[in-house]
N, C-alpha and C positions, 0 to 999 in steps of 0.2 A: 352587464358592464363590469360587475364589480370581479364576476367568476372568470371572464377572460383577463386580467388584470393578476389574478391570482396564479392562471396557468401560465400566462406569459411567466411572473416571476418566478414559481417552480423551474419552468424548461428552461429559463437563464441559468438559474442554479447550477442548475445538473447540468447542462452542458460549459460550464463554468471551470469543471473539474475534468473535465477530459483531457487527457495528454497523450501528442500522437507519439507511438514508438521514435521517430525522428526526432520529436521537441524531446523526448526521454535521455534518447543517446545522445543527445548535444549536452543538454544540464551534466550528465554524468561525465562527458569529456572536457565540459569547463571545470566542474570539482575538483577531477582527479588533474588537470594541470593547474588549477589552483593550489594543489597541494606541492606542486615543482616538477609534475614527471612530464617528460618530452613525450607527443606520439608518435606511435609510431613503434615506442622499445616495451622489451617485455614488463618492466614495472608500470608503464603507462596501462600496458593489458591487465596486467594483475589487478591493480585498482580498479579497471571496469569490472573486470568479475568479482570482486570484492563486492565491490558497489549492489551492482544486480543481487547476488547472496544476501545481502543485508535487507537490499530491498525483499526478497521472498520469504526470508525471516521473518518479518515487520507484518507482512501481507498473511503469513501460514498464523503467527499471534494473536492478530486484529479475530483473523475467524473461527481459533481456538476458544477464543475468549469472550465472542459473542453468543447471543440467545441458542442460535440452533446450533454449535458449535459444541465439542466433545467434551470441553469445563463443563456445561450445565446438564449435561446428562451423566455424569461421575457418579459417585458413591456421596451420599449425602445425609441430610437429617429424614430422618424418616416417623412420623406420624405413628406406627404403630411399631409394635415390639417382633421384633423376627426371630426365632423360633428355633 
C-alpha cells in the first residue's frame, strides 16, 4: 500500500513539470506583451526569440553545471603530483 502511494506521488511530480510546447508559446506571448509589444510586429517576434535564447541559455548552464556535465570533468585538484 504504502509503495503505490509513493509512486503515485513520484508520477504526479514528474508529470507535474511537463509543459506542452503550446502552454510554452502562450506564457512566452503573454511575457512579451506584458512587456507592451503588439503581435503580430517585429519587436513582438524579437522578444519571442529572445525569450527562447534565454530559455536554451538557462537550459545549455543547468547541464554545464551539473554531475555529468563539462564543469566536473575540467582541470581540477588532483591527489598526486604530475610530472
Amino acid at each position: 500500500m504504502r509503495a503505490k502511494w509513493l509512486v503515485a506521488v513520484i508520477l504526479a511530480a514528474a508529470l507535474g513539470g511537463c509543459v506542452t510546447p503550446a502552454e510554452q508559446r502562450a506564457a512566452d506571448e503573454g511575457r512579451c506583451r506584458s512587456y507592451g509589444f503588439r503581435q503580430g510586429s517585429d519587436p513582438f517576434a524579437n522578444c519571442l526569440m529572445a525569450v527562447d535564447l534565454d530559455r536554451s541559455a538557462s537550459q545549455r548552464a543547468r547541464l554545464e553545471s551539473s554531475f555529468y556535465g563539462p564543469g566536473f570533468y575540467g582541470p581540477g585538484w588532483y591527489p598526486y603530483r604530475r610530472w
